[in-house]
N, C-alpha and C positions, 0 to 999 in steps of 0.2 A: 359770540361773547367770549373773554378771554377768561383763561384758569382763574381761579381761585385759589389760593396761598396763603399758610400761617406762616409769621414772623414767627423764631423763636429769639431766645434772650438774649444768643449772640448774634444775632442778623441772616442767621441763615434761614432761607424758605422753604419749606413743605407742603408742597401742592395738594390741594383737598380734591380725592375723584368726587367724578361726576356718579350719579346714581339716579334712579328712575323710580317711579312708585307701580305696586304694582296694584292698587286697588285706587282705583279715582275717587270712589268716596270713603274711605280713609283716610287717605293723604293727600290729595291734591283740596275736593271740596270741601273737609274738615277744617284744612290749615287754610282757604281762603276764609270761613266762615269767620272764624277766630281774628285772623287780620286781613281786614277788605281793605290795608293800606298794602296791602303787595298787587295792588292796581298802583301804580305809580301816580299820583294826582300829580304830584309834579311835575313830570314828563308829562303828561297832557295839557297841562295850561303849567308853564313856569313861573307866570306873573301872578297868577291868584288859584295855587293849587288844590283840586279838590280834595272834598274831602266826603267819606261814605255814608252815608244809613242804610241797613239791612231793614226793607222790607217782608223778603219774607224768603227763605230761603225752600227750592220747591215749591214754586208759586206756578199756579196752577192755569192752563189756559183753556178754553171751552172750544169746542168745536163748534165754526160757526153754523154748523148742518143741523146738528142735536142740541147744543146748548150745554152738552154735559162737559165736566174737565175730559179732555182727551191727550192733552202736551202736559206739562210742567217745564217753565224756566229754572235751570239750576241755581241761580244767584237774580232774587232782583231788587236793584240800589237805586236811588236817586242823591244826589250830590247835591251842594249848600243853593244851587240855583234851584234846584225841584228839577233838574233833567234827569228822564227815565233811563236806567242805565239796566240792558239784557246781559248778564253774566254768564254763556257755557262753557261748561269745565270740559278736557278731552286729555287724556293719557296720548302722548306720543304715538306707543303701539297699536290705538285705538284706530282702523282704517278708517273710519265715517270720518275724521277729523280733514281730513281733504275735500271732500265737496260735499257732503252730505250735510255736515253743520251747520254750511251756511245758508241752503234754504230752510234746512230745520227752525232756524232762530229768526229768520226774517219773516216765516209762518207765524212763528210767534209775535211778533214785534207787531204787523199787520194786523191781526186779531183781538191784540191785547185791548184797545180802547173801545172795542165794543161792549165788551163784556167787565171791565172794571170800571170801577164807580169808583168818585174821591172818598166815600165813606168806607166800600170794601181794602181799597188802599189803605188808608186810615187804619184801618180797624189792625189789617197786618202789621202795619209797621208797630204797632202799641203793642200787638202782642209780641213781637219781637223783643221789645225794651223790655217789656216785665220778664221776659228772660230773663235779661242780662242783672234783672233788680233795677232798674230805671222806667221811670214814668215818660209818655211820650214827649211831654213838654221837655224832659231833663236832657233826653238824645234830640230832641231839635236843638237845644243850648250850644250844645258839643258842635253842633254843625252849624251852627250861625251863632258864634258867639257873639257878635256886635250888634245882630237880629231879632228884633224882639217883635214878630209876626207869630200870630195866631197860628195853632195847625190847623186849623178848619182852610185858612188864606192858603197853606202853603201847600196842603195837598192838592187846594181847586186847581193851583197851579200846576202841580203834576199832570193832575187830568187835564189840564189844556195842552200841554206838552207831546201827551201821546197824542190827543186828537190832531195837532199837529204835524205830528210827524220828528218833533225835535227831541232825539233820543240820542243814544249813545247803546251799541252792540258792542262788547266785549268779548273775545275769545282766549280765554286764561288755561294756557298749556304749559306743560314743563317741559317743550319743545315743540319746534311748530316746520312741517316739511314744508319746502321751499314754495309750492303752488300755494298753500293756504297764504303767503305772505307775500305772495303777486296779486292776489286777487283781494287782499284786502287795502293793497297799496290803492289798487286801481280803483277801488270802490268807495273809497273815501277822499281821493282826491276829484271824484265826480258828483258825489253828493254833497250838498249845499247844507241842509237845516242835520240832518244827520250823520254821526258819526261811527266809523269802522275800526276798531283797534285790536290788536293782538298783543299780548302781556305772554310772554317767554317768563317761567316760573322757574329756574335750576335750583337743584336741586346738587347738595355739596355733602358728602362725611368724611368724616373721618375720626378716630378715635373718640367715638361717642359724641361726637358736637355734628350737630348738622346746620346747616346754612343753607338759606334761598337766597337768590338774587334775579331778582324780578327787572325785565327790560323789557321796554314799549316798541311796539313797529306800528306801522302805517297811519304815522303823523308827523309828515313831512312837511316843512315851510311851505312847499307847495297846495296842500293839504292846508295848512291854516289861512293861506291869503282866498282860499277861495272859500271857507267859511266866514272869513271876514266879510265877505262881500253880501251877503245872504240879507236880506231884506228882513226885519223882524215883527213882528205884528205890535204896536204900542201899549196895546191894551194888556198884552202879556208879559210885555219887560220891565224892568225892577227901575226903580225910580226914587233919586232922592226926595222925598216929600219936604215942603215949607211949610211956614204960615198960608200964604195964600193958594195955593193948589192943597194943601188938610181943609180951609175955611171951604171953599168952593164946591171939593170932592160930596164934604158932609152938608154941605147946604143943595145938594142934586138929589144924594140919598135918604134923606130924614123929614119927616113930618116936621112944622115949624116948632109944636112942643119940644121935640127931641134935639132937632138943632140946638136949639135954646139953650138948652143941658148942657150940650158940649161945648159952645161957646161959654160958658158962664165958668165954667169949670177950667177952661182953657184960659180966662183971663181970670181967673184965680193965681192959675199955675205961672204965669206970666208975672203976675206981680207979686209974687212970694219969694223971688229974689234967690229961685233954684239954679238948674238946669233943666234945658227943657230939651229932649233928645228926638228928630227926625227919624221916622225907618223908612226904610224903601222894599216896602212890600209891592206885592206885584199887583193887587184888585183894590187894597184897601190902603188911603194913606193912615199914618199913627203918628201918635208922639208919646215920648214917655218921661215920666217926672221923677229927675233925680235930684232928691237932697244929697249934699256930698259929705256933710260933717254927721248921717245916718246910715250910708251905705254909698259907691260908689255905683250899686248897682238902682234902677228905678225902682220905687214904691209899687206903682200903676202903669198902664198903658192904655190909650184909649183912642179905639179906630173909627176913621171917620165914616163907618156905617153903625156906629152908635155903641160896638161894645165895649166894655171895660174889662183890663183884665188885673187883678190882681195880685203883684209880684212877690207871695211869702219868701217860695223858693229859692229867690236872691238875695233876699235877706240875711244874710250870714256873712262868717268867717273871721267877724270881731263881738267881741261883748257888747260892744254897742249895738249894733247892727243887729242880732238877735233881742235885745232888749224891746227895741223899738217896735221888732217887727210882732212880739208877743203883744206891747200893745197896741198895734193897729187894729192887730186880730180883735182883742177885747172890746174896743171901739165900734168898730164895725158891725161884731155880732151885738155888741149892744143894745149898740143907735139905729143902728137898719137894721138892727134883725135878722142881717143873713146868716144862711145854713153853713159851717165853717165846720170842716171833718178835721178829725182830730190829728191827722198824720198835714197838717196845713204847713208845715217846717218845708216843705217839699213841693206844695205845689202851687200852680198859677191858676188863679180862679177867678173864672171868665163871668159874668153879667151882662145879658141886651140890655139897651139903653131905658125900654119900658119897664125894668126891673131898679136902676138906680135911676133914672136921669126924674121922674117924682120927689127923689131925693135926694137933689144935688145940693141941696141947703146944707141938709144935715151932713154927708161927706163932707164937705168943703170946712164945716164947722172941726171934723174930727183931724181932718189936716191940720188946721189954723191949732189946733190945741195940740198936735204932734212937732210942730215948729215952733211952737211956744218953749215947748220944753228942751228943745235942743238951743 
């Protein structure tokens, strides 16, 4: 990689040294945690760059002998597709960082789908958000903004991923000795569903300003045409849904009562003269109903295994739009009588079908009188 340089006022340059950290969780792990955009999502995919969720930072892996934690991964992400992504951190000076790491992490990666479950996933990554003060629905948003899939969908799909095999190993150094970046060349332009990268972290000071500049190795053209090639399982890959492949899906998966519901509701939605928005979830297809003169964002969504989900949380950002979405709420808990917690400003609230689709009358009625008034 080349120097680093401050401009000054008259054009002259000042090259910023290079500097090293001398505690890896300090500095190196610290400053990944806080930004897991110095993985370059761009540099990995340039056409639709990822982007992060912090599942669980020290995530923990079981010995497959005992059952007990015996490893921890330093970093572990999944990206807006739901691929598992192995994060280890290694100080330059650190010697293991040459061959030690990488069966270290490939122990893990092997391991990891026996012992994680889409609910202990789950469960991580939420507590991760309430970290951050975000609810799990709010950090999927972030990450599939145009996405309006359940996290129960999107975690199954992580877990289908590991069991898979279609992950993503990361080795994130602030410098990386030349063997560890032969052998990750070589190893990712050999495997197919899974990926091997190395993320070079520099590290810059000078007069109290410091600078990383984070650059990708072993993802070479060569390296992408042969993941292009990789055969995918269908049942796993993301899929624009329609009318007829949502009608179909939900007429495979639901009792004919339930069908019924979503169909009735779906040409409700259909002739109320909305938008009616596709997702392309990967197990479940959806659709979701946007009035545009109440919110740009959707009301509801509802997937063709029969649940509904309820969009307060996008409800915002105009007086309008909060107006309406205070009375849906009032509506709702009214006439159905659901249980609506008080912090509802914020979140997406999910119902199986045997919960509202009984009373698709009465929603459809609270609609028709939310449209009235717009």
């Amino acid at each position: 990689m080349a120097n680093v340089y401050i401009i000054g006022t008259n054009g002259t340059t000042h090259q910023m040294p290079r500097i090293h950290c001398r505690s890896e969780d300090k500095e190196l792990q610290s400053l990944l945690e806080k930004n897991p955009d110095l993985i370059p999502g761009d540099q990995i995919n340039p056409d639709d760059p990822r982007r992060w969720l912090l599942v669980k930072r020290e995530m923990p892996v079981p010995d497959p002998n005992t059952g007990t934690d015996r490893w921890s991964v330093d970093f572990f992400l999944v990206d807006q597709d739901a691929i598992p992504t192995f994060v280890e951190c290694k100080r330059f000076k650190d010697t293991r960082s040459r061959r030690e790491v990488i069966g270290q992490v490939f122990e893990y990666a092997a391991n990891a789908h026996y012992y994680w479950t889409k609910d202990i996933i789950q469960a991580y990554a939420e507590e991760s958000s309430k970290c951050k003060g975000l609810s799990l629905d709010e950090s999927l948003l972030s990450l599939q903004p145009t996405d309006e899939e359940t996290a129960e969908s999107f975690f199954e799909k992580v877990k289908e991923n590991l069991r898979e095999g279609q992950i993503r190993i990361v080795f994130f150094m602030e410098d990386s000795p030349f063997e560890l970046r032969s052998v990750v060349d070589f190893l990712n332009k050999q495997m197919e569903r899974s990926e091997v990268l190395l993320v070079e972290a520099r590290l810059f000071e000078k007069d109290g300003y410091k600078v990383v500049a984070p650059s990708l190795f072993g993802y070479t053209e060569e390296a992408r045409r042969v993941k292009r090639t990789v055969s995918v399982n269908p049942s796993t890959s993301r899929k624009k849904w329609d009318e007829p492949s949502f009608l179909a899906d939900a007429n495979n998966k639901l009792e004919q009562s339930s069908n019924e519901a979503v169909i009735k509701l779906y040409e409700f939605c259909k002739s109320a003269k909305c938008e009616i928005k596709w997702g392309t979830g990967f197990v479940n297809g959806s659709f979701s109903f946007v009035c545009p003169s109440i919110c740009p964002r959707s009301l509801f969504t509802v997937w063709s295994n029969g649940s509904m989900q309820l969009n307060f949380g996008w409800l915002r950002g105009s007086e309008t739009s909060e107006t309406y979405r205070d009375r849906f709420k009032e509506l709702v808990k009214k006439r159905l009588e659901f249980q609506i917690p008080e912090n509802y400003v914020s979140k997406y609230l999910g119902y199986p079908v045997d919960v509202w689709g009984p009373r698709v009358h009465t929603f459809i009625e609270i609609l028709e009188e939310l449209l009235t008034d717009v």
